[in-house]
MIDOSE-1310 file (N, C-alpha, C; in nm, 2 decimals, decimal comma, always signed):
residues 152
xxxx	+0,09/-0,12/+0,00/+0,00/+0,00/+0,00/+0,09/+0,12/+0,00; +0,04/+0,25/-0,10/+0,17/+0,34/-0,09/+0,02/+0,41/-0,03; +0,14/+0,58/+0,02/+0,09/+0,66/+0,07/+0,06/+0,80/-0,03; +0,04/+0,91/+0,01/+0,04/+1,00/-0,03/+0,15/+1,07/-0,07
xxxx	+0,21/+1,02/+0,06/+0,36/+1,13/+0,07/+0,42/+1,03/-0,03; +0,43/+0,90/-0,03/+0,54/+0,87/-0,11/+0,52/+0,89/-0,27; +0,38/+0,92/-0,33/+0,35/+0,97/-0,42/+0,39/+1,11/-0,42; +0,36/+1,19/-0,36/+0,46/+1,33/-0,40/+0,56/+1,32/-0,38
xxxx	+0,61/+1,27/-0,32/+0,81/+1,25/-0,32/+0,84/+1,21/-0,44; +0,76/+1,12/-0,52/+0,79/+1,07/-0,64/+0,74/+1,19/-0,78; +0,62/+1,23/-0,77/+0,63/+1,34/-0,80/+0,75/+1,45/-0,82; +0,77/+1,49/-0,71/+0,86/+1,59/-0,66/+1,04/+1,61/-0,74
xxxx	+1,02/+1,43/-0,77/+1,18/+1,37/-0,79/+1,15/+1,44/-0,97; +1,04/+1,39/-1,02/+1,03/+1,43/-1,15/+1,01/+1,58/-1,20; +0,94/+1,59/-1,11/+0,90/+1,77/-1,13/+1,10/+1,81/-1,08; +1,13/+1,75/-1,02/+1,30/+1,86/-1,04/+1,39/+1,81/-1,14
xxxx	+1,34/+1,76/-1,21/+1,41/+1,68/-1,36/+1,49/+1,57/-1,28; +1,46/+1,50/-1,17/+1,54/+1,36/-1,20/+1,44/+1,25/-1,24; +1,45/+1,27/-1,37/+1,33/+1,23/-1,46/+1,35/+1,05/-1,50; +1,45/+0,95/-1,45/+1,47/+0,82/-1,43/+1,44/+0,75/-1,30
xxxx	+1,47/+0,83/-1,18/+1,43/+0,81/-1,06/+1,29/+0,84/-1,03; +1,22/+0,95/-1,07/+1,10/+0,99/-1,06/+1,05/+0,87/-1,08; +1,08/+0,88/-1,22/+0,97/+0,78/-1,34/+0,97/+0,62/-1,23; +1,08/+0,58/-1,20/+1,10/+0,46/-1,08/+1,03/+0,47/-0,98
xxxx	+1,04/+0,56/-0,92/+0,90/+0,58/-0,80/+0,80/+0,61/-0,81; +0,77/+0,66/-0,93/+0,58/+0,72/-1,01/+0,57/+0,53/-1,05; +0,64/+0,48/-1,08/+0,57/+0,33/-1,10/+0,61/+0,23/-1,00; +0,64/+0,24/-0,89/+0,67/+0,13/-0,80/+0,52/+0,17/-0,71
xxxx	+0,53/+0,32/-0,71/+0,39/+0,36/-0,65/+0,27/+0,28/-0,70; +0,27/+0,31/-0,84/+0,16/+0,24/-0,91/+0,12/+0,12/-0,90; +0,24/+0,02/-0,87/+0,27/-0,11/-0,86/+0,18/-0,12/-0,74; +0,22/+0,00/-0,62/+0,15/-0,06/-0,52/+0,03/-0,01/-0,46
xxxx	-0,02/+0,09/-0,54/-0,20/+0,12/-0,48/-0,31/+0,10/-0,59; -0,38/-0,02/-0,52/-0,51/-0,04/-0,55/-0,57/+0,00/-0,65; -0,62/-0,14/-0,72/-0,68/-0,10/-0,84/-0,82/+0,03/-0,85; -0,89/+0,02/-0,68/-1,00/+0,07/-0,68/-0,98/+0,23/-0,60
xxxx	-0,81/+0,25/-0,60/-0,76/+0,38/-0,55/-0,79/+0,50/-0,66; -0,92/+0,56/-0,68/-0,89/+0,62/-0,83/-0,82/+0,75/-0,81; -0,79/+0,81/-0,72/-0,74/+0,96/-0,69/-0,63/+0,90/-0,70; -0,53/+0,82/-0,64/-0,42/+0,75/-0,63/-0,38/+0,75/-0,76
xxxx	-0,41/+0,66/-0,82/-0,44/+0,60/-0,99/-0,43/+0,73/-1,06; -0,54/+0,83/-1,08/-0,54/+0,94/-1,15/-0,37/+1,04/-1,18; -0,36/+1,07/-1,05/-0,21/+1,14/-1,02/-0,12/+1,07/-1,09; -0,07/+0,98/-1,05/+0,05/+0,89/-1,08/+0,03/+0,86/-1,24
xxxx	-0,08/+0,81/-1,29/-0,10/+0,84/-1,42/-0,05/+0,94/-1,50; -0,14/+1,07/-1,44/-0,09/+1,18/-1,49/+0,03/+1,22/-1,50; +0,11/+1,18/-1,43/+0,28/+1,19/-1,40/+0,33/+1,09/-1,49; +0,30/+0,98/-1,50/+0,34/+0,89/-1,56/+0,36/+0,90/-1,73
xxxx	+0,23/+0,97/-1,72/+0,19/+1,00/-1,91/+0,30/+1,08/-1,93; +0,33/+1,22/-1,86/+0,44/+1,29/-1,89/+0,58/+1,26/-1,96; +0,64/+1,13/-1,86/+0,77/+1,12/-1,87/+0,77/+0,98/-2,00; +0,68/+0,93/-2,06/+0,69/+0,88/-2,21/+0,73/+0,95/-2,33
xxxx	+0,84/+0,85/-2,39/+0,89/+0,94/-2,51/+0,76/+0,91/-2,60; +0,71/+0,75/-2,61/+0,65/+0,74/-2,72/+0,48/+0,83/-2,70; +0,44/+0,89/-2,80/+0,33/+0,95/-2,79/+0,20/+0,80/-2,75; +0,21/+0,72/-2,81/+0,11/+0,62/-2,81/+0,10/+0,59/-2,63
xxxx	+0,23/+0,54/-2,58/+0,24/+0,53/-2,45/+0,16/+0,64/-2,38; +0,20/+0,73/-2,38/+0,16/+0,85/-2,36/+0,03/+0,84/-2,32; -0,03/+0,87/-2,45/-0,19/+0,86/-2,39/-0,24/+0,75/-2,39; -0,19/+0,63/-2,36/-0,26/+0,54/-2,27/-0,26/+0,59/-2,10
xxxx	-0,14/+0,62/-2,06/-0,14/+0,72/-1,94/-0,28/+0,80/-1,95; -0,27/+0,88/-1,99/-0,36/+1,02/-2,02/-0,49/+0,99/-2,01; -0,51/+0,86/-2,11/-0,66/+0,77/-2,08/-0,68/+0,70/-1,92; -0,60/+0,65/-1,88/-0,61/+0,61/-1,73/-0,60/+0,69/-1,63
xxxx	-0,55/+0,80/-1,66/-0,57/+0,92/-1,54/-0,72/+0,99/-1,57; -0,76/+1,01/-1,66/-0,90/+1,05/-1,67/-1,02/+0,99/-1,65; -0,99/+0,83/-1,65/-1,08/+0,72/-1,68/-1,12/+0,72/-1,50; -0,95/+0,75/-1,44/-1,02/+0,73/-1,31/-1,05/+0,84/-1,24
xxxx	-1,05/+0,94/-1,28/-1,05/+1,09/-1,27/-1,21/+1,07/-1,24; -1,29/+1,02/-1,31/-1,41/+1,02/-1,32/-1,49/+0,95/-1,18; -1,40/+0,90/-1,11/-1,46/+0,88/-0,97/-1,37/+0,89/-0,88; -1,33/+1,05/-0,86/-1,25/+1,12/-0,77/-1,33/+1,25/-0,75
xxxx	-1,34/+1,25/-0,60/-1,44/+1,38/-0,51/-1,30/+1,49/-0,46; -1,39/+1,58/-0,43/-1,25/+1,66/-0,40/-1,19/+1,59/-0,26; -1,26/+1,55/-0,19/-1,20/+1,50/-0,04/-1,08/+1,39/-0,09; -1,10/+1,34/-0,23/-0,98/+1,25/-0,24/-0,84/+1,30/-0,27
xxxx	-0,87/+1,45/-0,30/-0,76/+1,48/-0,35/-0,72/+1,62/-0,25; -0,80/+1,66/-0,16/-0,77/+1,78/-0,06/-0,60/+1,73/+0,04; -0,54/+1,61/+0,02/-0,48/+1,58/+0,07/-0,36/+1,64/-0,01; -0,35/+1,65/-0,12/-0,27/+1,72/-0,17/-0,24/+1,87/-0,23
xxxx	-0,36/+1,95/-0,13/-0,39/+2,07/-0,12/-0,45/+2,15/-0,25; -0,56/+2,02/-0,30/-0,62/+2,06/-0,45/-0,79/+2,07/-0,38; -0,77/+2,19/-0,39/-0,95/+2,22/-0,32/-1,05/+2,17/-0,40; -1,07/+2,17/-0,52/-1,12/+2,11/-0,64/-1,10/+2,03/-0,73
xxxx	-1,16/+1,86/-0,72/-1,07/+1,80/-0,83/-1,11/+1,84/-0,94; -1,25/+1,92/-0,96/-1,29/+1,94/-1,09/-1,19/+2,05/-1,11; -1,11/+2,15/-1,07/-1,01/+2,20/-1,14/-0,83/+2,14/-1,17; -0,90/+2,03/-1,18/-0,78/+1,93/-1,23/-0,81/+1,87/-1,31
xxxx	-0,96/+1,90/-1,43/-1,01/+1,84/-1,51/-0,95/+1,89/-1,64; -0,91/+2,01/-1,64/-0,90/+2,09/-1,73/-0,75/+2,03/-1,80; -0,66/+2,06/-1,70/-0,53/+1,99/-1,76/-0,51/+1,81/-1,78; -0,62/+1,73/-1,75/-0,64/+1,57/-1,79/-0,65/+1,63/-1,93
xxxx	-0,78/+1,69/-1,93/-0,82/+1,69/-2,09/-0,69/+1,78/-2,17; -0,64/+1,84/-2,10/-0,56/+1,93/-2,20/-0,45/+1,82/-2,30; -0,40/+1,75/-2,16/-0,29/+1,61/-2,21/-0,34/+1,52/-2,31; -0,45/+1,50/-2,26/-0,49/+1,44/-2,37/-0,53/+1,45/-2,52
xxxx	-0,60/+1,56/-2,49/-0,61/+1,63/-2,61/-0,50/+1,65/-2,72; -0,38/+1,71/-2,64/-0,24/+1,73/-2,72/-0,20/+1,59/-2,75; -0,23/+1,49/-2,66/-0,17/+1,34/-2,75/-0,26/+1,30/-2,85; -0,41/+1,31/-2,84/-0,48/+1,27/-2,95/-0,43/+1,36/-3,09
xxxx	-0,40/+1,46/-3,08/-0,34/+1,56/-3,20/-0,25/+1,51/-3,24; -0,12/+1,52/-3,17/+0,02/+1,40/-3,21/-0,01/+1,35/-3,28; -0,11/+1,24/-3,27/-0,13/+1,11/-3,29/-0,20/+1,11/-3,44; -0,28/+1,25/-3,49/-0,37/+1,27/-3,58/-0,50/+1,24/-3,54
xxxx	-0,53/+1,23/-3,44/-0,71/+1,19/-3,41/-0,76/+1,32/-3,37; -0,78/+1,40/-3,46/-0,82/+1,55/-3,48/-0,95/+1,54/-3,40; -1,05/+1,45/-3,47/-1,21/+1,48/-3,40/-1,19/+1,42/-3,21; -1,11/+1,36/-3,19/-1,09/+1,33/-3,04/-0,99/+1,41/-2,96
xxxx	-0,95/+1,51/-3,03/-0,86/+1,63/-2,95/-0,96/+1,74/-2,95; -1,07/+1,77/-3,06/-1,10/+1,87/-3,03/-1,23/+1,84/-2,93; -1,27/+1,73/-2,90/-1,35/+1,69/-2,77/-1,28/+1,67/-2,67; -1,19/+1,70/-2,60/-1,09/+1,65/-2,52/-1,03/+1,84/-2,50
xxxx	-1,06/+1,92/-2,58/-1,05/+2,04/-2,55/-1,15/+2,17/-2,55; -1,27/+2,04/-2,61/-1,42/+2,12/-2,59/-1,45/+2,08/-2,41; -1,38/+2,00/-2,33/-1,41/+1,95/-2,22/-1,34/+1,99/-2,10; -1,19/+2,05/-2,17/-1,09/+2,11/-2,09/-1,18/+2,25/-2,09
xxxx	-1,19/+2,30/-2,19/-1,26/+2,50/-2,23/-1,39/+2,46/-2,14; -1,45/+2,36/-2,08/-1,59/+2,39/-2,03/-1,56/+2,41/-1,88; -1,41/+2,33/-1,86/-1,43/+2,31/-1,74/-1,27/+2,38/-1,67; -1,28/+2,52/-1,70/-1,16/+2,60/-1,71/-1,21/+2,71/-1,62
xxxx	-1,32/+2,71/-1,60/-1,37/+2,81/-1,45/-1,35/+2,79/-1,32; -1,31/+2,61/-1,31/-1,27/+2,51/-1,24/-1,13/+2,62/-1,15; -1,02/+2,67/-1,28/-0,93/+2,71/-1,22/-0,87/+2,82/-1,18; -0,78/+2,82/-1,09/-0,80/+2,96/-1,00/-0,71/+3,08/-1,09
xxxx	-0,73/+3,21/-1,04/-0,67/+3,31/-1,09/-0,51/+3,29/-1,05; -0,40/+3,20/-1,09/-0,30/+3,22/-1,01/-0,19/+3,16/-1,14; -0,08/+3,13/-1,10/+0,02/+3,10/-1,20/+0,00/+2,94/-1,27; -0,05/+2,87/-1,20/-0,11/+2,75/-1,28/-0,27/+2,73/-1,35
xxxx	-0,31/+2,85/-1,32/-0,43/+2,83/-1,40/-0,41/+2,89/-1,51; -0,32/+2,99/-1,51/-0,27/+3,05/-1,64/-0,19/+3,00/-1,74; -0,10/+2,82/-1,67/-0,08/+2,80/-1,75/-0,13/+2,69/-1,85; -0,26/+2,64/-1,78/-0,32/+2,58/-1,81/-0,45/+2,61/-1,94
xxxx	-0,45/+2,78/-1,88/-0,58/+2,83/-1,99/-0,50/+2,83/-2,14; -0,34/+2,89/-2,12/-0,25/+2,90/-2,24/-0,27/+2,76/-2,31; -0,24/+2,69/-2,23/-0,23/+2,51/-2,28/-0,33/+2,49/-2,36; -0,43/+2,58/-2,31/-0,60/+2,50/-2,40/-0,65/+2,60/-2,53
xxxx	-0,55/+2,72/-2,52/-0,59/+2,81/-2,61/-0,46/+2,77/-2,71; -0,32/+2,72/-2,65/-0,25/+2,66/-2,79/-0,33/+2,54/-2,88; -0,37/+2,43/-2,73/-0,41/+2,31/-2,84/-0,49/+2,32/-2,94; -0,61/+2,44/-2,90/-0,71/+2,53/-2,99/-0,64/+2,58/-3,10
xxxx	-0,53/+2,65/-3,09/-0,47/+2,68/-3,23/-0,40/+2,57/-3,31; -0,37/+2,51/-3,26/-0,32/+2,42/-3,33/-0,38/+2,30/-3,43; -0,50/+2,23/-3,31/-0,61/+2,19/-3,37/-0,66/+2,29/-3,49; -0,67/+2,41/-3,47/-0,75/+2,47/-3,62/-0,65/+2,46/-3,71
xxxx	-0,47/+2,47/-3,69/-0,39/+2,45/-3,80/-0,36/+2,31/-3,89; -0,44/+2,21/-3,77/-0,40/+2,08/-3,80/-0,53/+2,08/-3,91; -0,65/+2,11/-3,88/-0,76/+2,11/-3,93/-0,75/+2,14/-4,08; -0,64/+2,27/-4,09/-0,66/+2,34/-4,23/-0,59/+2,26/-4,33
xxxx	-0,48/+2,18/-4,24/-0,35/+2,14/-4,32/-0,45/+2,01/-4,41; -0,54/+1,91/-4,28/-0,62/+1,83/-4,33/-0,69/+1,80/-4,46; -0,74/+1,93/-4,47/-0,84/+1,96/-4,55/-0,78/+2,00/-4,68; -0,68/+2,00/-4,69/-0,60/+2,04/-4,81/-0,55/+1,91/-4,92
């Protein structure tokens, strides 16, 4: 059974670029919490999706952090000083969104960013909501450039 803490430790390792050790503790964690842990699951996912070179890998991550994203309350995640999981919705979909694009699955990025844009009120006035809103207004531009290239 892992903890909290040892999931942000492992976090923590990757967020400071020691991006082979992280990646080793974001998955021993995984290894050891509960299939029916979805807040647990969600995070570690999301971290996980990150540190993939291959795009494919990638958002299989991206899919399993949102999949279980879908039955996480905020009390599951207040432990990690996220007052609202619903404003942690916005950057699942944003990741994902950006890997369905990679990938060329145009019509499932731009639902994956019609879902991030709805649910972008979610987040706060502060330095990560801002970089999150950017996140959703690039994938928006890009989607429209990927769109045009398509159609040609």
């Amino acid at each position: 059974m892992v903890t909290w803490e040892e999931i942000t430790a492992a976090v923590g390792l990757t967020l400071s670029g020691a991006r082979e050790e992280g990646g080793a503790a974001l998955k021993r964690c995984w290894d050891q919490t509960a299939e029916g842990n979805h807040a647990e699951r969600c995070v570690l996912a999301h971290y996980l999706a990150d540190l993939e070179f291959d795009v494919s890998d990638e958002v299989v991550w991206d899919e399993q952090a949102l999949a279980n994203f879908a039955h996480v309350d905020d009390e599951d995640l207040a432990v990690l000083g996220i007052a609202s999981a619903r404003g942690l919705a916005p950057s699942l979909h944003l990741n994902l969104g950006d890997g369905y694009l990679r990938q060329g699955r145009l019509q499932e990025a731009r639902a994956q960013l019609a879902a991030g844009l709805a649910h972008q009120d979610a987040l706060a006035d502060d330095g990560y909501g801002a970089l999150i809103r950017n996140g959703l207004q690039d994938l928006s531009t890009r989607i429209t450039a990927a769109s045009g290239s398509a159609d040609r």
